[in-house]
Steps between C-alpha positions, in 0.01 A plus 500: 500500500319811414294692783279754481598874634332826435700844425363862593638659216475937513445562113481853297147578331561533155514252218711242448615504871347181628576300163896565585436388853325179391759429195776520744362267706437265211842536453621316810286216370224549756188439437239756625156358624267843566537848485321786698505830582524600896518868496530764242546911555534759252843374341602174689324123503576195753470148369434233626675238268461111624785259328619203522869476517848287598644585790826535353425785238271709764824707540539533123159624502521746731821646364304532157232658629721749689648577189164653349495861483140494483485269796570433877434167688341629824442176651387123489158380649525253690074417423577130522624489853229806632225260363639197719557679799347365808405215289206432250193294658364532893239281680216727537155375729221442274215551730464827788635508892350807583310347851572279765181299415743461137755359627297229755354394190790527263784351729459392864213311648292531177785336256504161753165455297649476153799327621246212630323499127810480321603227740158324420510574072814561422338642171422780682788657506456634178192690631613641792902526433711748234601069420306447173660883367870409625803369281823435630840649313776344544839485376873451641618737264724243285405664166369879552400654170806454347716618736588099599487425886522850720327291785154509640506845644637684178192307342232629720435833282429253242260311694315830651468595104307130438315619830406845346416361188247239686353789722421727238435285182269212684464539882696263630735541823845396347704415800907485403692207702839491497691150538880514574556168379595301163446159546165395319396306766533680772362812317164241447485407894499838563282644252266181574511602900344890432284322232176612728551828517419522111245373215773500224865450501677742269850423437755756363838541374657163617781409259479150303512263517412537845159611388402257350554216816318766708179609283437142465577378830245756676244494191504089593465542892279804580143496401515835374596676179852516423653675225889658427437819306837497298394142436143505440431868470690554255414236327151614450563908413760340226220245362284774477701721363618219199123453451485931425783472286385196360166652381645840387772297218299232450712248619327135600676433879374173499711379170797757595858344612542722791877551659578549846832632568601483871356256717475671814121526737349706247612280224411214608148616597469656164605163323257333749210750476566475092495120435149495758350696247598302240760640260629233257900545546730651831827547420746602796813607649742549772841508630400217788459147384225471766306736359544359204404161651163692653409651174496113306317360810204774395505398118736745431787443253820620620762704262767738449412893426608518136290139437221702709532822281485352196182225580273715689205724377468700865809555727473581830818591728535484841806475592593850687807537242531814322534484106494121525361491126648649157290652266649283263368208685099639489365245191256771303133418582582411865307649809761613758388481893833658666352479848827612761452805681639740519733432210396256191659232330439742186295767464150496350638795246797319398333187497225667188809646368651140417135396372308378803131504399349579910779566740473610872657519825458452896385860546204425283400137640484584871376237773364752714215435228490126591496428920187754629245352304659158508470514880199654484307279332648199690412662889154576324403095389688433819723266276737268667781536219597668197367248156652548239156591326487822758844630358379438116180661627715797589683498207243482247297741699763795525567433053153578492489809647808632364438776241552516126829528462598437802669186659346531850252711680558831738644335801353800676144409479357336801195360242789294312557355825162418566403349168825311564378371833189406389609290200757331791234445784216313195810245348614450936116423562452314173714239602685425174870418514500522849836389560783687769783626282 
């Protein structure tokens, strides 16, 4: 798997000196993602050069680099690691304890009061409490990115990052919980016993089929919204992003034959999400017949990769498996969603190259586009699930803001979020399809 690092390379100033540096690097096969200049004096420039690399060839590198004349690797930054450091999110007071009379009101005797209220309207907590503004994050760390299962711990920088992304995008208080367990049911009871504590359950990186015993176990028993981001989330950032791509060649989704290779949580929430908005054909794949069992019990029709390949108008892969597909298995015409991160099933350039008409990959359809608003807009109706017309809300919302040209808005914006939100909170409040995942 490729990882990000970033070299401090000590450059002469004079032409040509930074093209040899970068060619050498594109040499080892490593891709470089950005490029800037940290210091410069009268004859000598430091780089900061940020690639994404093997960890086998990172010697290779470094011995062509040292074999510049023009060049001197001074260093590696480690930015990644400075930027987690001490962690990513806090729990910060929201109100001033600058008096005694503050705190008599605030905790101790003057709390007793809203204790007694809450006790008397339960509905009140969401006045009075952080409650109605608090989702719950939780994972056992069975399928982390796609590192597989490091455990919950080697998870939690993940979480924190959904936490972050929460804080800073919408305003909600993400709170990561980390389960050391793997049995679905047992992960349920205790999920279902902290339940309180939160308005929305968000569930994260569990591997299937696991998932898929737990989402709907807790969706069916707590009165509260429930939703599995690699399930449903992506779901809806993929939907919307089909609908972009959709628009931009012209392509009818609703009479397409759409192929889903790999059958995994975000598969089968794609298929899912995809059939619920009404596409006419779902074609589908995977190496475990009860997958393939799960995918027919949706409408889907089940079938082998080259079948797939040659029958499908859109692709998408998600099956974690580098170079999975051939070019000379991309059908001319087709639009290409390789969705595995970090590493596609082909790339979007090779996939054009063979005569894709739209192609794309996971770096470009990102979830962290999909969950804020989506949990926004449910703690704002106060829902007490996730419909299935909220997440095509979502969808259909986030195609409509995306730019020309462009699959999928800036994930950056906090007003994508909120238009997101907003679309969620009228279909949770409108009542229609109003049915638990």
């Amino acid at each position: 798997m490729q990882i990000p690092e970033i070299l401090l390379v000590e450059s002469e100033h004079r032409p040509g000196s930074l093209g040899r540096i970068l060619t050498a690097i594109g040499e080892c096969g490593v891709v470089i993602d950005h490029l800037t200049a940290v210091s410069r004096n009268q004859d000598k420039t430091v780089w900061e050069i940020t690639i994404e690399i093997d960890p086998g060839i990172s010697t290779l590198l470094d011995e062509r680099l040292a074999s510049l004349p023009n060049a001197r690797l001074i260093g590696k930054s480690d930015r990644v690691f400075d930027r987690h450091r001490g962690g990513k999110i806090e729990m910060v007071a929201k109100v001033p304890l600058d008096s005694l009379q503050q705190l008599r009101d605030l905790y101790t005797p003057g709390v007793a009061r809203v204790c007694l209220a809450i006790q008397k309207n339960p509905e009140a907590l969401w006045d009075y409490t952080n409650y109605g503004n608090s989702v719950g994050i939780v994972t056992n760390g069975t399928a982390i990115l796609g590192l597989g299962a490091v455990g919950a711990q080697a998870g939690l920088p993940v979480m924190e990052g959904k936490s972050m992304i929460y804080s800073r995008m919408v305003g909600i208080s993400g709170i990561p919980i980390l389960i050391n367990e793997t049995d679905p049911g047992r992960i349920v009871d205790h999920v279902s016993a902290i339940a309180d504590s939160f308005a929305a359950i968000h569930l994260e990186d569990i591997s299937a089929p696991a998932c898929f015993e737990i989402t709907e176990a807790l969706a069916n028993r707590l009165a509260k919204p429930v939703l599995h981001d690699d399930q449903q989330g992506t779901a809806v950032v993929t939907l919307a992003a089909l609908l972009s791509a959709a628009r931009e060649v012209g392509q009818n989704l609703h009479e397409a034959v759409i192929g889903q290779i790999g059958l995994g949580a975000a598969g089968i929430g794609i298929g899912r999400l995809l059939l619920r908005y009404g596409i006419r054909e779902l074609w589908g794949t995977d190496l475990r017949p009860e997958a393939m069992a799960q995918l027919t019990a949706l409408g889907g029709r089940p079938a082998l990769i080259p079948e797939l390949m040659r029958a499908a108008d859109i692709v998408i892969t998600t099956t974690g498996v580098k170079n999975l597909i051939s070019r000379d298995q991309i059908r001319p015409g087709q639009i290409i969603f390789a969705l595995s991160n970090p590493e596609p099933e082909i790339s979007a350039r090779e996939a054009l190259a063979a005569g894709a008409r739209f192609a794309t990959d996971g770096r470009s359809v990102n979830n962290a586009l999909g969950f804020p608003g989506l949990f926004r807009g449910a703690l704002d109706a106060r829902a007490h699930v996730f419909s299935d017309a909220m997440l095509l809300a979502a969808s259909h919302r986030l195609a409509d803001l995306s730019p020309p040209h462009e699959i999928l808005p800036d994930v950056l914006n906090p007003a994508v979020h909120a238009a997101v939100a907003e679309a969620v909170a009228k279909a949770a409040r409108s009542g229609d399809g109003a049915t638990p995942l």
